[in-house]
C-alpha positions in Angstrom: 3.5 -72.6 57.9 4.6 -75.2 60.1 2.7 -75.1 63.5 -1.2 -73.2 64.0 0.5 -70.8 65.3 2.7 -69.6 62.7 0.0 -70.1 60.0 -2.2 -67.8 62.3 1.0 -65.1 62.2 1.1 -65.5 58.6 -2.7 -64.7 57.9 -2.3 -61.9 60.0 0.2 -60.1 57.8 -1.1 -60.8 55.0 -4.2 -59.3 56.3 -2.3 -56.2 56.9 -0.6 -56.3 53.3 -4.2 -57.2 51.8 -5.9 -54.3 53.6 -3.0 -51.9 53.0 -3.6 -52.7 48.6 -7.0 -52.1 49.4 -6.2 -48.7 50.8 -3.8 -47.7 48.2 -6.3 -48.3 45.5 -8.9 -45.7 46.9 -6.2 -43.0 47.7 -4.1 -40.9 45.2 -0.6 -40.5 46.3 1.5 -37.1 46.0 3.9 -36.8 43.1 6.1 -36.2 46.5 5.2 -39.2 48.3 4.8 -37.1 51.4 0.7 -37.1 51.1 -2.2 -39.4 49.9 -5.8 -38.2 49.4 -9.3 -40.2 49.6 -13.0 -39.9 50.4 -14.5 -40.2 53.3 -18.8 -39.7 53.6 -18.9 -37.4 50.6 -15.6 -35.4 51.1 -12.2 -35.1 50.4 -9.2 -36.0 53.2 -5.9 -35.7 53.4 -3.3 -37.8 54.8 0.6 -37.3 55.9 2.1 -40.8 55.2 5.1 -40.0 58.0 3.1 -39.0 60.4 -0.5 -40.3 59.6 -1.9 -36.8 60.6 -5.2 -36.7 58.8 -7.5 -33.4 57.7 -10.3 -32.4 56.1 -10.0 -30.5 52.6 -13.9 -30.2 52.0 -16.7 -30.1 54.2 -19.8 -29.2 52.5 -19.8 -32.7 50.4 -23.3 -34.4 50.8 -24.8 -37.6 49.4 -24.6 -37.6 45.8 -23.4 -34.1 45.4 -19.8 -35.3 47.1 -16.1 -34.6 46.3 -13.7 -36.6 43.4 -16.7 -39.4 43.5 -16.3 -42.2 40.9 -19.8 -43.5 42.0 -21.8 -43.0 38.6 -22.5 -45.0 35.7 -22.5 -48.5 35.5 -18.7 -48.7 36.2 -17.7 -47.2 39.6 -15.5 -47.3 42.6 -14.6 -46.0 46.2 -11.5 -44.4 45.1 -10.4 -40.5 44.5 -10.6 -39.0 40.7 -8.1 -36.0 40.7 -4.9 -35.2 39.5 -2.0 -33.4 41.4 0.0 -30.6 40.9 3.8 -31.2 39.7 4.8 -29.6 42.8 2.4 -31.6 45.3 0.6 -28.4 46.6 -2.5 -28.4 44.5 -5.4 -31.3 43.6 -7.6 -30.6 40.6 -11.0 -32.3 41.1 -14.4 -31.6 41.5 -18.0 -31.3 43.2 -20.2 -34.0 41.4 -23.6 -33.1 41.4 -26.2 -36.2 40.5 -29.2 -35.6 42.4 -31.1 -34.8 39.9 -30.2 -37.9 37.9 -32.4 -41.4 38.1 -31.0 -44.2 40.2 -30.4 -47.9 38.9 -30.7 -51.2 40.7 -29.0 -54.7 40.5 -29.8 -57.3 42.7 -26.8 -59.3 43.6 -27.3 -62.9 43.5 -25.3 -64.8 46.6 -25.8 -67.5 49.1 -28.4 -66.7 51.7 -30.0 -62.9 50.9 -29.5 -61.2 48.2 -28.0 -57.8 48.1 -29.1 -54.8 46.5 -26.7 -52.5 44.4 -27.5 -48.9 43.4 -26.1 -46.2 41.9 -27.2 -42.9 40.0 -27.6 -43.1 36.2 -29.2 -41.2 33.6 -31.8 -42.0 32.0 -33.6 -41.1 29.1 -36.4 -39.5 31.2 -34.0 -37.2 32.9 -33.4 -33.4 31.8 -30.3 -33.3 31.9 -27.1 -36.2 32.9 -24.5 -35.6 36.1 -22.3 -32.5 36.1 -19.3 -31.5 37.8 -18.4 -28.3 39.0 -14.7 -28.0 39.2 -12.3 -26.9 41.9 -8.7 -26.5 42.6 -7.4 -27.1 46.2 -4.2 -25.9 47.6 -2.9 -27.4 50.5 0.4 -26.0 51.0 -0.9 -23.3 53.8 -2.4 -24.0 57.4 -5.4 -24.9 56.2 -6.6 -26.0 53.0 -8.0 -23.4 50.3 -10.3 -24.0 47.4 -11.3 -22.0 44.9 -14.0 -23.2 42.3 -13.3 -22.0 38.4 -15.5 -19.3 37.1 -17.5 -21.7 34.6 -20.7 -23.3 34.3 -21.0 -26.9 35.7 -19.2 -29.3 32.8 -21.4 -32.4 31.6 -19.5 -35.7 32.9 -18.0 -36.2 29.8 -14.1 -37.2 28.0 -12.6 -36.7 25.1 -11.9 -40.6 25.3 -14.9 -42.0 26.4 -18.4 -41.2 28.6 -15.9 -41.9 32.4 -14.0 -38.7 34.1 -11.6 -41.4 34.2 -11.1 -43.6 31.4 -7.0 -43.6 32.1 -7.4 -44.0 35.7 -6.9 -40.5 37.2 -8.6 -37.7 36.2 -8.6 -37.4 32.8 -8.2 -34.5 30.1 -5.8 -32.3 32.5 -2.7 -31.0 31.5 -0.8 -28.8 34.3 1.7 -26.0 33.7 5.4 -26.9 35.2 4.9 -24.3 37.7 1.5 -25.5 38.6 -0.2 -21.9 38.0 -2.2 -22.7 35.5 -4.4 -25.5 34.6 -5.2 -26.4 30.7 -8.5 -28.7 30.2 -11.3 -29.8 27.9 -14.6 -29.6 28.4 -16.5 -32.1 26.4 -20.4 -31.7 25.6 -22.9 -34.1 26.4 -23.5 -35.5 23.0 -19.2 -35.7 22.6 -19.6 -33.2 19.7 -17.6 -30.1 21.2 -14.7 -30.1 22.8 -13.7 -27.0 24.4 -10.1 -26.4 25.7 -9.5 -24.1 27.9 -6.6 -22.6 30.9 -8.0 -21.5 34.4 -5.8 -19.7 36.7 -5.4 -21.5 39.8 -5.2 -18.9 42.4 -8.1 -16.7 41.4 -10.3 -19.2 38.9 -10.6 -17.4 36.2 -11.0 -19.4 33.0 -10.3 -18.1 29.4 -11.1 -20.4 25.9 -8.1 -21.0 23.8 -10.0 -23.5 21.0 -12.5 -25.6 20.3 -12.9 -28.6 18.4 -16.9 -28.9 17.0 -17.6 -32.1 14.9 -21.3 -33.5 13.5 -20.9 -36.6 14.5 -18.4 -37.6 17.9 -14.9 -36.4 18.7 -12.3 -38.6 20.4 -8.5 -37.4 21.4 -6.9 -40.4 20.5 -7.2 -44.5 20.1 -6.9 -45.8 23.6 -5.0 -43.0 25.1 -5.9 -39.1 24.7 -3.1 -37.3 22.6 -3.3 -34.2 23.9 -0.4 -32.1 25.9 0.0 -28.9 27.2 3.4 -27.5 26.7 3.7 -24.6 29.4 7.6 -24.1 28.8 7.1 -23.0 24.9 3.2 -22.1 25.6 2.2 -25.0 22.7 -0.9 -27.7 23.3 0.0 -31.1 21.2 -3.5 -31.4 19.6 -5.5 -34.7 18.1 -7.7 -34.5 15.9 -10.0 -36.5 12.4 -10.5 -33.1 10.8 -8.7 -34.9 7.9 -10.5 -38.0 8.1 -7.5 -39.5 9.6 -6.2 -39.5 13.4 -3.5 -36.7 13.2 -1.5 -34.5 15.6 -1.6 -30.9 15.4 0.2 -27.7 17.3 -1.4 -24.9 18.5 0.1 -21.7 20.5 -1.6 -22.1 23.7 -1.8 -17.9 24.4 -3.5 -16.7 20.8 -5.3 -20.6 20.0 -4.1 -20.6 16.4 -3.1 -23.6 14.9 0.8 -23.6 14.0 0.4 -26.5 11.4 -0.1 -30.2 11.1 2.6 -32.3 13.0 1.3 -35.5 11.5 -0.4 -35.9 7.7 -1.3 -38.7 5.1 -3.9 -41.6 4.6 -2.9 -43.1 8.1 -3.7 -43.4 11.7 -2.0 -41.9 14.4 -2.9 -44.3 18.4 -1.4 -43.2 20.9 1.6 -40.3 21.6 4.1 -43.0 24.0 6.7 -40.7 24.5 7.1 -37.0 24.3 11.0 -35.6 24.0 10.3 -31.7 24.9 13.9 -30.9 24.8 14.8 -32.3 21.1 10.9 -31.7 20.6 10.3 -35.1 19.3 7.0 -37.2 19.7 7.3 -41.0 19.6 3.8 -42.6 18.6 2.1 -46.1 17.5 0.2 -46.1 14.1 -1.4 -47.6 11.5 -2.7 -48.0 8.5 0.8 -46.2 6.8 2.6 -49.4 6.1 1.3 -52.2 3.2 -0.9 -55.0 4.5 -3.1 -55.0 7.2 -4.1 -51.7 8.2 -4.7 -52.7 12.1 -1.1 -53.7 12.3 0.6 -51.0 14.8 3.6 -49.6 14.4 6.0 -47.3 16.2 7.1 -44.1 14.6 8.8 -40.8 15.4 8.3 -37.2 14.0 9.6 -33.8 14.7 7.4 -31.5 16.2 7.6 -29.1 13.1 6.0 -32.5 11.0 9.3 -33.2 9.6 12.0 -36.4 9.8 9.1 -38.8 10.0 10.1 -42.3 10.2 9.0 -45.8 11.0 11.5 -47.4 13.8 9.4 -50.8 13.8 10.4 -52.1 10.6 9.2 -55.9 10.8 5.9 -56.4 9.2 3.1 -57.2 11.3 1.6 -56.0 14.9 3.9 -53.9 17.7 4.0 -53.6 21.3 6.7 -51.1 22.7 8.2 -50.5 25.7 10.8 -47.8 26.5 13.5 -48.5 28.5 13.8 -46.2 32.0 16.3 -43.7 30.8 14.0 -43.4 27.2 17.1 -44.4 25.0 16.0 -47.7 23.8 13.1 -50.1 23.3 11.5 -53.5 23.4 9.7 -54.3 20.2 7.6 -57.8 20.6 5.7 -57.7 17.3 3.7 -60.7 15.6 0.5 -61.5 13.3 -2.3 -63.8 14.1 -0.5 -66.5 11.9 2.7 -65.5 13.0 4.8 -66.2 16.9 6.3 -63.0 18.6 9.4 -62.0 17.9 11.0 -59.7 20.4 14.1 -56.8 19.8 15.8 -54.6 21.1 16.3 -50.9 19.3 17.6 -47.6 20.2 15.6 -44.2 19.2 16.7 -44.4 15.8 15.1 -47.8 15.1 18.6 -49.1 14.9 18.8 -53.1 15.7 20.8 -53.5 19.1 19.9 -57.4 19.0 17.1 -60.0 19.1 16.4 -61.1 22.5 13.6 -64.0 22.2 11.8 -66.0 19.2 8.7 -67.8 20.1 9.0 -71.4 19.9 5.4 -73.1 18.9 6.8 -76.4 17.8 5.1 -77.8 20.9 1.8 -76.2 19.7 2.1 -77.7 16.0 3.0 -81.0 17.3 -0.8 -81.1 18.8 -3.8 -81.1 17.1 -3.9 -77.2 17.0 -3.9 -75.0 13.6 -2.8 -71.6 13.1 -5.5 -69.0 12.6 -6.2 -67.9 9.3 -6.5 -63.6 9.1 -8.3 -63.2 5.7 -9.6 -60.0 3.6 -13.1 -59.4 2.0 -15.0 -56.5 0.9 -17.8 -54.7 2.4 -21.3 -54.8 2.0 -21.4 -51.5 0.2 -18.2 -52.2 -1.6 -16.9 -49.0 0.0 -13.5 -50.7 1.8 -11.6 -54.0 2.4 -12.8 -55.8 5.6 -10.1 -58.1 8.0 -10.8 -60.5 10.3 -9.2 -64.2 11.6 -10.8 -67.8 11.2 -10.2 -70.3 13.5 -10.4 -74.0 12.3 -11.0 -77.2 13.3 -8.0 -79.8 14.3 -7.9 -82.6 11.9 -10.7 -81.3 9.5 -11.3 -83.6 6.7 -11.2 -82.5 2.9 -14.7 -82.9 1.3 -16.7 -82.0 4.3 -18.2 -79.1 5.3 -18.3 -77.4 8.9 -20.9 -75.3 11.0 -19.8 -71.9 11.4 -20.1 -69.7 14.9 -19.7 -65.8 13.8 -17.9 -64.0 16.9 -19.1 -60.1 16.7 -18.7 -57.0 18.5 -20.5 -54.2 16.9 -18.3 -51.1 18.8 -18.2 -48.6 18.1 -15.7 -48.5 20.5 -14.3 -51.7 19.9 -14.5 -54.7 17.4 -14.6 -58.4 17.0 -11.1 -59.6 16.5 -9.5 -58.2 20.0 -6.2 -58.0 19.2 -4.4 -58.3 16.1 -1.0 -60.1 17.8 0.0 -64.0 17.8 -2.1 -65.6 20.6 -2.4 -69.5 21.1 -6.3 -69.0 22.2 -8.8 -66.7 21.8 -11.1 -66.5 23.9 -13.3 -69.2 23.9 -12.8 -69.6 19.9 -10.5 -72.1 20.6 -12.5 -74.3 22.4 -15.4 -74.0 20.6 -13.2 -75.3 17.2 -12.2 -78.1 19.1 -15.7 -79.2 19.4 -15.9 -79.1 15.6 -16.9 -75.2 14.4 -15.1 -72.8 12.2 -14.9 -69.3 14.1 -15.1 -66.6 11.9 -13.8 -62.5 13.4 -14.6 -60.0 11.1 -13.9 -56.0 11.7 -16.9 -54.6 10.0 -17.2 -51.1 8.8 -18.5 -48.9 11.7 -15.6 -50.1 14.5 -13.0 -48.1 15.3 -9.0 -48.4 13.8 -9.4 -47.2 10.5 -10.3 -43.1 9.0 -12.6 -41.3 10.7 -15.3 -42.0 7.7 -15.3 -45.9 8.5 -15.7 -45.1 12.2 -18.8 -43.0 11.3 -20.2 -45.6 8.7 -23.6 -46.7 10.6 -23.0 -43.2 13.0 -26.5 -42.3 14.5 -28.0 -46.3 13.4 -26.4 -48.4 16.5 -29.0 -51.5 15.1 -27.1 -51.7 12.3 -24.2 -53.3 14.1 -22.3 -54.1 11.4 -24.6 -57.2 10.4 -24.7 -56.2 6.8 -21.0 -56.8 6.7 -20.9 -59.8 8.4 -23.4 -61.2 6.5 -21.5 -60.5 2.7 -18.5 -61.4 5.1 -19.3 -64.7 5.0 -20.5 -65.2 1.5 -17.2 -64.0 0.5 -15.8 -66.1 2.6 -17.3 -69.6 1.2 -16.1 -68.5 -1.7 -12.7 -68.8 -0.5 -13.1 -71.7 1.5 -15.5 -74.5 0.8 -15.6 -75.9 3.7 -17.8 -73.5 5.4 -21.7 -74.4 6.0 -23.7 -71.6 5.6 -26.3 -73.8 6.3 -25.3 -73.9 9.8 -24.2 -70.9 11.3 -24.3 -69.5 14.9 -24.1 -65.9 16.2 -22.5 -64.7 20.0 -21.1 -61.9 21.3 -20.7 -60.0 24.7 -21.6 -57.2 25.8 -22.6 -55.4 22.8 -22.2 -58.5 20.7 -25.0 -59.8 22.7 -26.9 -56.8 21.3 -25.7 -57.8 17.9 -27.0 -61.4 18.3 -30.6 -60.3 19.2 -30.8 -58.1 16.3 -29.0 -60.6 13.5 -32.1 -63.1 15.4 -34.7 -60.7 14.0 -33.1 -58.8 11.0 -31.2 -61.8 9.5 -33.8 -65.0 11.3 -32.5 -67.4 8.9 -28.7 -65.7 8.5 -27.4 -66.5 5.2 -29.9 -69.0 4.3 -31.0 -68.6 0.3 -33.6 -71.1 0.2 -35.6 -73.9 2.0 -32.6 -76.8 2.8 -33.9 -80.8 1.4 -32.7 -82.2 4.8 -35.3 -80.1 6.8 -39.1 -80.0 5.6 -39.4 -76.8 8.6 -37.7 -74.6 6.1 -36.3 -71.8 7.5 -35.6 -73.4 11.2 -32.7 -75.3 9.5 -30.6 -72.2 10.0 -29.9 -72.2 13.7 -28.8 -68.7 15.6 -27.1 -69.4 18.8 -27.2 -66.6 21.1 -24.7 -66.1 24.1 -24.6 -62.3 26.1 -21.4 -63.6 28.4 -21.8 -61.2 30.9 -22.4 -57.5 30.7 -21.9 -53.7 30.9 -24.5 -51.6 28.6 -25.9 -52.6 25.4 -25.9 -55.8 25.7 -28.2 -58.5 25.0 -29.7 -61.1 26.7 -28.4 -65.0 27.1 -29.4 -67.8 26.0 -29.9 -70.4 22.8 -31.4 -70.8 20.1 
């Protein structure tokens, strides 16, 4: 802007185009584009976008027993959880009922008063956690009907994770094409069931068609939920560990039996990116099926029947897809920790159409920067190979010996080396080499990525948190590499890595130390734990040093 005029015309559309993102990101938009949804003081609204007519679809929504709320647990937001019908007529949601649930507090630190945040969440004192009772509401006559299915309330539960909406809508719905009938799961509180079942969206009658019961936790998938409803040849695309491995299954969606395995073998299936209904072909990223590292992705295809299974990333390391908008080719970037991107572009066979980039890091290794180092060691219990990275020091100097900071995340929903791709920094492990420590990332037994069995390792012992792995990690590690002090090694993590820190301070006080060091009379205080929680959503620990 020119003149204070123009800069005052300027702020004032980009007020407009800053509220109008703001709006969008609490309303959920028609698969038309004719209508958007939100909340408004407990209840649902509808709005024409031509005509910007508004309405009412709910009335009776109170304080915490209100309408598609995403207002519980420690993550939450003003925005609508539902999911529309293909035909834009009908909204699946629900009536979330948390008034019998404890409420949490954070004070908000800020200049002048402080604020205060709360929001319901269960605690271990309370009988029972929030439930939702679902409803379906059509909205194609004069006035909007609902009708609530015939079933008891469902705990607030996913296949995926403890969120209604772990993808961003509401999860764990599959519609039919002619938006009749509505398949979901119902997930127990303790994520050990998983019942799917069809309700009838005109009268709300609900029938079972399976159930998945497990003894320790289920999960649909590894990132996304795997799961599909296929109205047109009345089939559900199932996931499930049964096998001690991630697979896909098909089941007839009218009798519940399973029709056989789609996917089988000693490997992983991720995610389902692309379903082909028509040649009834399922694209999906896994791992573990290929030599090397078994967190290396890959993309793969596969008949629905389970046969013609093949690998259409062929270059070894870790892939990232994208499909191209008519679905007949794709972008393949794939690289290892030690190794730059390389991007291609392939057609559905995995046939090479050309390579469209090489990452150039010459301007990298002209700086004092060094290539991480991804290494293998065993487990504690000799039970599997371990992976993780190391990240070095610039310029180290042969004969000497460097302090070592163990990064950890203890999952069991995640793990410690975030990402198995080339990346020039990570995190803050970068920085921290430059001030003259060895990083060491290590995926301990108990994280996810790997057979079901591994997941389930320290299932039911959250202390554990992988410690004992890290701690015959490292020892292994020395071995390898002389250069590592074991006399000197800190601990951080966040989030749950904070938790991991506080319990390696007590369970491990002086971590890898063997006996009392001749530089330090105080014996065990030589070995030095440094503790960092950076930030925080549950389980973690608390900051600091030590």
């Amino acid at each position: 802007a020119h003149t204070r005029s123009e800069l005052f015309e300027k702020g004032k559309v980009e007020q407009v185009e800053l509220e109008a993102g703001r709006r969008s990101r609490r309303t959920a938009k028609s698969p038309d584009g004719k209508y958007e949804v939100f909340i408004r003081d407990w209840n649902l609204w509808l709005r024409e976008l031509e005509s910007g007519e508004e309405k009412a679809l709910t009335t009776d929504g109170i304080k915490d027993f209100g309408y598609a709320t995403d207002n519980a647990g420690w993550k939450h937001s003003d925005r609508a959880i539902l999911s529309w019908s293909p035909d834009s007529k009908k909204i699946a949601t629900f009536q979330q009922d948390q008034r019998h649930v404890s409420t949490m507090y954070l004070v908000k630190t800020r200049v002048g008063a402080p604020e205060l945040m709360e929001w319901k969440y269960p605690l271990p004192e309370d009988e029972d956690i929030i439930r939702i009772h679902r409803v379906i509401i059509d909205i194609s006559g004069e006035e909007p009907r609902m009708t609530r299915l015939k079933l008891a309330p469902d705990a607030r539960r996913g296949t995926l994770c403890d969120d209604l909406s772990c993808e961003g809508g509401l999860d764990d719905i599959s519609w039919s094409k002619d938006s009749r009938h509505l398949v979901f799961v119902s997930t127990s509180r303790d994520h050990k069931e998983a019942h799917v079942r069809m309700a009838d969206c005109e009268t709300g009658e609900v029938r079972d068609i399976f159930q998945e019961i497990v003894e320790t936790q289920f999960e649909s998938g590894q990132g996304s939920m795997n799961w599909k409803y296929l109205s047109d040849t009345k089939e559900i695309i199932w996931y499930s560990e049964r096998s001690d491995w991630g697979h896909l299954y098909l089941y007839d969606s009218e009798s519940g039996t399973l029709k056989h395995p789609i996917t089988q073998g000693e490997f992983l299936v991720l995610r389902v990116l692309k379903l082909d209904q028509e040649n009834r072909v399922i694209f999906f990223m896994a791992s573990g099926k290929e030599e090397g590292n078994p967190y290396y992705e890959y993309l793969y295809r596969v008949d629905f029947s389970g046969e013609n299974l093949k690998l259409l990333s062929p270059e070894p390391g870790h892939h990232r897809i994208s499909f191209s908008p008519d679905g007949q080719y794709f972008t393949d970037s794939y690289s290892q920790p030690d190794v730059p991107p390389v991007c291609e572009l392939r057609n559905l066979e995995g046939e090479l159409i050309r390579v469209l980039e090489r990452a150039d890091i010459s301007r990298l290794e002209a700086t004092s920067w060094n290539l991480p180092t991804p290494f293998k060691v065993r487990s504690a219990d000799d039970r599997w190979d371990l992976y993780g990275v190391m990240h070095t020091p610039p310029e180290m100097e042969a004969g000497n010996k460097y302090p070592v900071i163990l990064y950890i995340y203890p999952g069991p929903q995640g793990g410690s080396v975030r990402g198995w791709g080339f990346s020039a920094a990570r995190g803050d492990h970068q920085a921290l080499t430059e001030l003259g420590f060895v990083v060491v990332a290590l995926e301990g037994s108990c994280n996810p990525g790997r057979s079901k069995s591994f997941h389930d390792a320290c299932y039911g012992n959250m202390g554990e948190n992988t410690l004992p792995d890290q701690v015959s990690g490292l020892k292994q590690l020395q071995e390898q590499y002389g250069f590592l002090d074991l006399d000197r090694v800190g601990i951080w993590g966040h989030s749950g890595g904070g938790f991991a820190t506080g319990a390696a301070m007590f369970k491990y006080p002086c971590l890898l130390y063997t006996s009392p060091s001749p530089r330090d009379p105080r014996g065990d205080l030589v070995c030095r734990l440094l503790l960092e929680n950076r930030g925080g959503g549950g389980g973690g620990g608390g900051g600091g040093g030590g």
